[in-house]
N, C-alpha and C positions, 0 to 999 in steps of 0.2 A: 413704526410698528409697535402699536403700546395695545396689549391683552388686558382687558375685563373679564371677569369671572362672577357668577350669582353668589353671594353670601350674605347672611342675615344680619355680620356685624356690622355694616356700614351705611349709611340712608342711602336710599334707593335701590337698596339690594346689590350692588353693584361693591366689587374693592379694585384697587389697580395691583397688577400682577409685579409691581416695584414695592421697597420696603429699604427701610435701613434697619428697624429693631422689630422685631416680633415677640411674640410670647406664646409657650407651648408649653402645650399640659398634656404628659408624654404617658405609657400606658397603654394605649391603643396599638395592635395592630393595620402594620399597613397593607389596604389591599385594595385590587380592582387595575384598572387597563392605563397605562400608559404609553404616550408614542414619544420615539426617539425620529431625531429627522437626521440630517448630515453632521458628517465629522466636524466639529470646530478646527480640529487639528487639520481638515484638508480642505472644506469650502472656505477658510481664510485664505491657504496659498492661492486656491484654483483661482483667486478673484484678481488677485496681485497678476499670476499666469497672465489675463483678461487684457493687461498692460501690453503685452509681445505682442499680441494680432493686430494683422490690418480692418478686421471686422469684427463685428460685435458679437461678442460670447452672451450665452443663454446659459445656466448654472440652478439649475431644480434642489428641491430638500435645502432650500437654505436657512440652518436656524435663525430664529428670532433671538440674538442674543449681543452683547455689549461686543464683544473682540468683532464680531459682522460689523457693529453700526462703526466703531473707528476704521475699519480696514473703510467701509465705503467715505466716509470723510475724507482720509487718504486719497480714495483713488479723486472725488471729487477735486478734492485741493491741486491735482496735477491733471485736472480739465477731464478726467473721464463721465460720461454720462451714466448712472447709475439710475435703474426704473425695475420698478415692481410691476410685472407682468400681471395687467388686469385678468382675474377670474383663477389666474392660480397664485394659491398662498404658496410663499415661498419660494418664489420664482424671483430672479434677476438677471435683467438684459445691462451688460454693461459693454458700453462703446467709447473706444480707447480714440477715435478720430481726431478729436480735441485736443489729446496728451501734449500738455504747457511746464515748464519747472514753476516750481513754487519757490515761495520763499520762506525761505527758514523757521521764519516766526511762525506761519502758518501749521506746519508740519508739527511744531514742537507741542503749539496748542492742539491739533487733532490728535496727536499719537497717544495723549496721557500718559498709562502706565505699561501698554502694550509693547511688546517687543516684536513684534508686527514688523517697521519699518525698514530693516536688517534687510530682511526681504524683497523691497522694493530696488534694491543698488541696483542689480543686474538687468533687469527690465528695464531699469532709466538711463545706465548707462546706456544699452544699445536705442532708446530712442531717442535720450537727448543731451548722452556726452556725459554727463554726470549726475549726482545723486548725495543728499542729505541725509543724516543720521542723526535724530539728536538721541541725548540722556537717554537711555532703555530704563526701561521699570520691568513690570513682571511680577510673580507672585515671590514671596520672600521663603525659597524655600533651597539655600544654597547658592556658591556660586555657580552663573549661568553666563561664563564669558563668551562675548564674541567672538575670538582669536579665532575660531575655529574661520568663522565668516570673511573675516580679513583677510587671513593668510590664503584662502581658497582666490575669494578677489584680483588678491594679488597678482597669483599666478596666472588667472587672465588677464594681467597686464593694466589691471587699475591702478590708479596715484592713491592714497590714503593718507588724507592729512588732517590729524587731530588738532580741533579747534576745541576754544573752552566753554563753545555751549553744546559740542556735538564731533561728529565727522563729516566732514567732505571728503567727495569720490569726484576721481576725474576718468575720463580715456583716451588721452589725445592721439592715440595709437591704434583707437579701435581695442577690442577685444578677442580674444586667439586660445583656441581650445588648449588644456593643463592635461599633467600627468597628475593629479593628485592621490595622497594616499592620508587618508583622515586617522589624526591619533584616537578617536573613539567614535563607531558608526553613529557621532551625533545626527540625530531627524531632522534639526533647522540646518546645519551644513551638510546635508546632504541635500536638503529641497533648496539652498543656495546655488548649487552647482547644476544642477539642474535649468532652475531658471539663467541660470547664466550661460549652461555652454549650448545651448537651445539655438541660441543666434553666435554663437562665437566662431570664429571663420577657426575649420579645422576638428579634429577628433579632439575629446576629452575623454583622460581615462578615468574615472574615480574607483580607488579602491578602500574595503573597510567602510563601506556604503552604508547607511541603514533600510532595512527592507520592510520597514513598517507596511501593512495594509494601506494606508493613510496614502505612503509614499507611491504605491502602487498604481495606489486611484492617480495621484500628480501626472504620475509617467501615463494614464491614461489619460487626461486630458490634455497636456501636452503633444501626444500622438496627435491625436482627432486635430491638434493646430497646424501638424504636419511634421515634429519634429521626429526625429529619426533615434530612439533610443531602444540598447536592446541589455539587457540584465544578462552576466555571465555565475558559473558558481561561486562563492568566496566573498561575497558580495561585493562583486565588481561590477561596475555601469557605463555602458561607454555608450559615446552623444557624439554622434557627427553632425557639426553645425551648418544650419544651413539661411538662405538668404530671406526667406521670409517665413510668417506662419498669419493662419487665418484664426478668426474666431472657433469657438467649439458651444457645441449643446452636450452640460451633461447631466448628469444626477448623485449627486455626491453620495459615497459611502456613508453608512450611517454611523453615527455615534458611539465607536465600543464603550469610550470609559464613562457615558451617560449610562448606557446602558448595564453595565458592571456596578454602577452606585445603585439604581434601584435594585437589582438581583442583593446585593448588601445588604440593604434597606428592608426587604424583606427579610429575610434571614435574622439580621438584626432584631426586628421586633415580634418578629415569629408570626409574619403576615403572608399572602398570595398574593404576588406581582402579575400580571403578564404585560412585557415589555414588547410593543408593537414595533416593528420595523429591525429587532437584533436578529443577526442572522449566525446559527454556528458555525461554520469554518472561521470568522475570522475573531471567535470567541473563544475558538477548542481549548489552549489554557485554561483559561479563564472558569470556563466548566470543568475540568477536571479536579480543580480546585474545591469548586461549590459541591464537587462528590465527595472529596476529601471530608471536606469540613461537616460531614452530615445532612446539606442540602441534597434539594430537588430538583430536576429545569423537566419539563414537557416542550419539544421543538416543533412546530408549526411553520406553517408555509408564511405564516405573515407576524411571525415574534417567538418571544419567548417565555413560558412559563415558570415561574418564580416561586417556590416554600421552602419549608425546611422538610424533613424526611424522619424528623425523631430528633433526641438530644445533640445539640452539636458536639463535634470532637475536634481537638485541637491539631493544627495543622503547622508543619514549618514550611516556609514558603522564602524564596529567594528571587529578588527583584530583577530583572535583563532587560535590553533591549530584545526587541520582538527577533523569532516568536518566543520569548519566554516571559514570563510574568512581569505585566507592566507597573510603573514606578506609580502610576496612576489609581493602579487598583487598591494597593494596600491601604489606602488610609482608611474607605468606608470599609474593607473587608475586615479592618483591627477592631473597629466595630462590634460586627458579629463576633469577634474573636472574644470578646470580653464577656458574651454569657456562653462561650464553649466549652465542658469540662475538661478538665487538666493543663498542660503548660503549650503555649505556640508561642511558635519566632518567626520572627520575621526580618528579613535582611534584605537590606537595603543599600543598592550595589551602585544607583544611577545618580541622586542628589546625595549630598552629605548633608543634607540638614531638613530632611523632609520629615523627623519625627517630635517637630514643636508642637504642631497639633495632641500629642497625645498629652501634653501636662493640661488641658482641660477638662480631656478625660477623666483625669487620675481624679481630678478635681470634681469630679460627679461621683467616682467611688470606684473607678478601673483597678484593677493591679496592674500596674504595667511598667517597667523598668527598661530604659535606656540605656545601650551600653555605648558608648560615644565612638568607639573603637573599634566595634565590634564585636562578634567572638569567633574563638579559634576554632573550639570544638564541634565537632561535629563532622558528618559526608558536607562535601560539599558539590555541586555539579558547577556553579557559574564562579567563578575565578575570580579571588579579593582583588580588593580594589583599593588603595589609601585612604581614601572618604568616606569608606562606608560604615554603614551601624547598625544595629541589629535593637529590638526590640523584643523581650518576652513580655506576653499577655496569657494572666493566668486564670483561670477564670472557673464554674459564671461568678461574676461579680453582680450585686442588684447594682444599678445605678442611681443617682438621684438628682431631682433637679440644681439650677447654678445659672450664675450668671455668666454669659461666656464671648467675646468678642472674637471676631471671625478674623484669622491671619492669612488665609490664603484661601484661591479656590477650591479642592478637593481635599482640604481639610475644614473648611469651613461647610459645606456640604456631611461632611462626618461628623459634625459638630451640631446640625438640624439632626443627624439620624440619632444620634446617640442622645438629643434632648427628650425625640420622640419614642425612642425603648426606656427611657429610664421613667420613674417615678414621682410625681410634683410637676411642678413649673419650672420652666425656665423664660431666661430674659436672653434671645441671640442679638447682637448689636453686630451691625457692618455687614448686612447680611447681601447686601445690594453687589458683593465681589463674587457669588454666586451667578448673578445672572451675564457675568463673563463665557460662562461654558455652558448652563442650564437654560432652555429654553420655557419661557411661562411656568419656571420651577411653584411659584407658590399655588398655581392654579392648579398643579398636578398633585402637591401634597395636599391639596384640598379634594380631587376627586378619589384620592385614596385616604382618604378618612382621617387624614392627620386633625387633629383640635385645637387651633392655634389661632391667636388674635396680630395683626397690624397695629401696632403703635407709636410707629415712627419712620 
């Protein structure tokens, strides 16, 4: 799936919607319609899911984006059939029939820097006994250990033996539903347990769950496979495992934190978004915020409308696992923070090291100051954490152009918006780790008027 877009800078009118560097000559408000399709964050699991049936899964809204094409690798590399359903874009029928073990070498070359494969243990072990891990990569924004995935493993009774290109999983015993209780409602150890106690003979309890939307859509597609889960208060989940599960047809939840970066994006350059396909209930944060801060939204049966409302105002905001404000959102919203008057904070409860992104900023003309430690002062509602940090942004600051190399994905994405509100040109390098989680991102800053050339 490779996107072409009409633009004047390249013969034949034609550019491809891939880039390593670009160059932006920022100034412009952004405006005009964009569509958001499904979560990355859930049509990656749902596809992995796709592995557990005896029949082929149908999977609608699936973005055109870099973590889709290695998760399909993946599944190919362990014999699944993977096809794009003629006449509808973004459709995939994947049929697990074939499911073969791979061999190491293989998996290490498709997975890249994805931490995708983590995912794959529980489905393979119940269909073929065991299961490869190599090296995880992932965006560099803290540590992101697996222990959580391990120890969960475990307790369904997998072997776990660390090699020195990777891990191997074994199950010479089969797999048997766990009492678990997760030291932190982590999202991928919770979509771990899930796919694993699906088939695991026996109840699994999980408690300390995470209840992402994302995760919701999971437990709905899992259902429609036949599995048996039902969510209690307290974010408790329990999974009576049963003996088989079929294919599912579904349509993946859409995109919140796609959708949350152009609503930024807007705001930031003091443009009119409307983001097609976000829906508000599983936005409501996230809008309270953009009311906080002096924005606008208009809610529609088929998106959401996007400006600012008058001068921005500074907002303190504190990062949780859902429903409270995602780790995902602050970096484009520090963004707009930076032409807000007066001081906002921002804290940062879920990575300890998601605020490298902003020394580019500074470096276009932010004020923004790091406190590594965090700070004490202040109400707080979401409850310290060791790692966390906090960032004042004091603003408006004018911005100006800079040369800026992209470190991760939704800071690097903050890093295109903050080119395009500031002043001058800039040079973004490594831009191409964007199209991890943004689908035909440069085609869309094209139909909202951003003014930027391809150069590499």
């Amino acid at each position: 799936m490779n996107t072409l877009l009409n633009d004047a800078n390249t013969p034949g009118g034609m550019v491809e919607d891939t880039a390593e560097i670009i160059k932006i000559r920022g100034g412009r408000p952004l405006s005009g319609r964009v569509e958001v399709k499904g979560a990355k964050n859930l049509v990656t699991k749902a596809m992995v899911a796709a592995l557990l049936g005896e029949t082929a899964s149908v999977l609608h809204d699936v973005p055109d984006i870099s973590d889709v094409a290695v998760v399909r690798s993946l599944l190919e590399v362990h014999g699944v059939r993977v096809d794009e359903v003629e006449g509808e874009e973004g459709t995939l029928r994947l049929d697990p029939s074939g499911v073969e073990s791979a061999h190491m070498e293989e998996i290490d070359a498709h997975a890249g820097a994805s931490r995708i494969p983590i995912l794959f243990c529980g489905p393979l072990l119940h269909r073929l006994g065991q299961a490869f891990i190599p090296d995880l990569g992932g965006c560099r924004i803290g540590d992101r250990p697996i222990d959580f995935h391990l120890d969960a493993l475990r307790k369904f009774g997998a072997v776990v033996e660390k090699q020195p290109n990777g891990i191997r999983l074994s199950a010479p015993q089969g797999l048997r539903g766990a009492n678990i209780h997760l030291p932190y409602p982590s999202v991928g150890a919770t979509e771990q347990v899930l796919l694993t106690a699906v088939r695991a003979k026996g109840v699994t309890e999980l408690k300390n769950a995470a209840i992402e939307p994302e995760i919701m859509d999971l437990i709905a597609v899992l259902q429609k496979m036949g599995a048996i889960i039902s969510y209690e208060p307290n974010r408790v989940i329990l999974i009576e495992g049963v003996d088989a599960l079929r294919g599912y047809d579904h349509r993946a939840i859409f995109d919140r934190n796609e959708a949350a970066s152009w609503a930024c994006a807007a705001l930031a350059t003091d443009g009119d978004i409307f983001v097609g396909g976000a829906k508000q209930q599983e936005m409501l944060t996230f809008l309270n915020v953009v009311r906080k801060v002096g924005g606008e939204f208009d809610i529609h049966e088929d998106g959401i409308r996007f400006r600012r409302g008058g001068a921005l105002r500074p907002v303190s905001v504190e990062t949780d696992v859902h429903p409270g404000f995602m780790t995902d959102w602050q970096q484009p919203l520090i963004v707009a923070l930076t032409q807000a008057h007066g001081e906002s904070i921002v804290h940062e409860t879920v990575y300890e090291n998601r605020f490298g992104f902003t020394d580019a900023l500074v470096k276009m003309g932010a004020n923004i100051v790091v406190h590594p430690h965090g700070l004490q002062d202040g109400p707080r509602r979401v409850p310290r954490r060791n790692l966390e940090q906090a960032a004042t942004i004091t603003g408006p600051t004018p911005l100006h152009g800079a040369d800026i190399v992209v470190p991760d994905l939704r800071g690097g994405y903050s890093h295109v918006i903050a080119a395009l509100t500031a002043e001058g040109e800039s040079t973004i390098s490594n831009i191409g780790i964007i199209s991890r989680g943004y689908e035909k991102f440069l085609s869309k800053l094209q139909l909202l008027g951003a003014d930027f050339d391809i150069v590499g």
